[in-house]
C-alpha positions, 0 to 999 in steps of 0.5 A, a space after each residue: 500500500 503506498 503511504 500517507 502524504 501530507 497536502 498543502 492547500 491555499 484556497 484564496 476567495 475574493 469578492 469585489 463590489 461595484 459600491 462600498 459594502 457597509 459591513 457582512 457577515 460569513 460563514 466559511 467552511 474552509 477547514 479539512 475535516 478529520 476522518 479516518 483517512 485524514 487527518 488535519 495538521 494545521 489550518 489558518 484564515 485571514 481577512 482583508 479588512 480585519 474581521 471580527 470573530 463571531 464564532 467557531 463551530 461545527 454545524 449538524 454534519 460535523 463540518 468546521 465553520 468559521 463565523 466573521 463580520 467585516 463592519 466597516 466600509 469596503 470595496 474589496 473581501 480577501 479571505 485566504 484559507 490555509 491548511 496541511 492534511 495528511 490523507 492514507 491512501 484508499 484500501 483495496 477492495 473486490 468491487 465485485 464482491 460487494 453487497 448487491 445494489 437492490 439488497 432488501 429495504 430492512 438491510 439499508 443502515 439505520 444510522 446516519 447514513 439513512 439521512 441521505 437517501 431522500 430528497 433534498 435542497 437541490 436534488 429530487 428523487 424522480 423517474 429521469 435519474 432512474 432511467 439513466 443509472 439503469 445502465 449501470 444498475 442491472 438487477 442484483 449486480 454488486 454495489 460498487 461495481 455497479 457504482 464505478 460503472 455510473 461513475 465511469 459514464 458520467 464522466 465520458 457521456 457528460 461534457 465539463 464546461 466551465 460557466 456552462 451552468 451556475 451554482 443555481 442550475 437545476 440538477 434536471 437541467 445539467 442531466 438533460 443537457 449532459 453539460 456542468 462542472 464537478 458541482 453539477 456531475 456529484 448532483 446527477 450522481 446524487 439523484 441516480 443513487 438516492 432514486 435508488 435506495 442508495 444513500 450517497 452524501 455530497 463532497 465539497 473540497 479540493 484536488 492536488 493540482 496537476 492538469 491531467 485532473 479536471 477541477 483542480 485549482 478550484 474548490 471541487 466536489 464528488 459523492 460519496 456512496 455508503 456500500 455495507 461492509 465497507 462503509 463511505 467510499 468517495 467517487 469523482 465523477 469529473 475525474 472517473 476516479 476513486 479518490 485517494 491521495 489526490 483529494 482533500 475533504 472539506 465538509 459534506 451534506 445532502 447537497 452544494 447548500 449545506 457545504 458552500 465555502 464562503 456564504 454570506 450577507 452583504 449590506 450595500 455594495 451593488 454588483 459584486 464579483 467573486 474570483 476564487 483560487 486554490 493550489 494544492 501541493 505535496 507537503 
């Protein structure tokens, strides 16, 4: 098994307004989680202009959330985050040797895993997300096997365009027009898995950068899907990959609206634009 790396991240958020902003308040989820695989080293945050702390917490998923307020007047918002994790490489594991997809509903986990088989914010269960994992889902095939097929689909039949859609597109709209970003892709596979009776949560965070990787230098995202006997296992749709080494995990939740990095309120400043940047390097 290849050994544990430590990865460095820079994640740079810049909001510029068309008029002064009087003051906002932010929510930041920029810190990696712990988790069996990972494991937070060190972390910083800074504002420009100066902030207020207004609190530190972890919100009902367990995800870390920095709470702020800049109240003065500004034209501009920095918030650099920083962070080094280390992650231990993914297990092996048969996919073929799996639990069958369509086992009886009483074997589904009654435990926290339950909470994402439904409906939520941004992604409704329906007939449309059915008809395509079909493909992929024959009766009685294994979990994961059945999984990676999805995975390996949706990265070759949708078409990554950035500004194609925004973090407001219907998740309907990006699987009729096959056509998104990583945001986009994790929904669909959201819908397909849950449609289902799958559970499967939504991963915010980021990819080693490296151009052969597709949403790196930005934040990413991708599911993870609960298969019995092995517990969560990460898939990155965008990428057709298991992550591993390469990812770090920031938070999760049902969907994009429970995981923002930087979410807000802003009084005053008219038209706003946001740039975002993010490297990750070895350690």
């Amino acid at each position: 098994m290849s050994a544990a790396v430590r990865l460095r991240t820079g994640h740079v958020t810049t909001y510029r307004y068309s008029e002064a902003a009087l003051q906002c308040h932010n929510h930041a989820r920029l810190t990696p989680r712990s988790t069996p695989r990972q494991r937070l080293i060190s972390r910083g945050l800074e504002v420009s202009p100066d902030a207020e702390p207004t609190g530190a917490f972890e919100d009902y998923f367990g995800n870390h959330v920095y709470s702020f307020q800049v109240r003065r007047a500004h034209t501009e918002l920095v918030i650099t985050a920083t962070s080094v994790a280390e992650v231990d490489p993914l297990p092996v594991f048969d996919s073929s040797s799996t639990a069958q997809w369509d086992r009886p509903a009483d074997e589904l986990p009654l435990h926290e895993a339950a909470q994402f088989l439904y409906d939520s914010p941004r992604v409704n269960r329906s007939e449309a997300f059915a008809r395509y994992a079909k493909a992929s889902f024959a009766p009685g095939r294994p979990l994961m096997e059945a999984a990676l097929d999805l995975n390996r689909r949706i990265y070759r039949e949708f078409k990554y365009a950035s500004g194609a859609t925004s973090v407001d597109t219907p998740v309907e709209m990006a699987l009729e027009k096959r056509t998104g970003v990583c945001q986009d892709f994790s929904h669909v596979m959201l819908g397909c898995f849950r449609t289902l009776g799958i559970p499967a949560r939504y991963v915010s965070g980021y990819l080693r950068s490296n151009p052969k990787f597709v949403g790196a230098e930005a934040s990413h995202a991708w599911v993870a899907v609960y298969c019995p006997g092995l517990g969560w296992i990460d898939l990155d749709p965008t990428n057709n990959l298991v992550p591993s080494i390469d990812h770090v995990t920031l938070s999760w939740g049902r969907d994009y609206s429970d995981v923002p990095p930087v979410k807000g309120i802003t009084l005053g400043g008219g038209e706003q634009k946001i740039d975002v940047g993010v490297g990750v390097t070895a350690a």
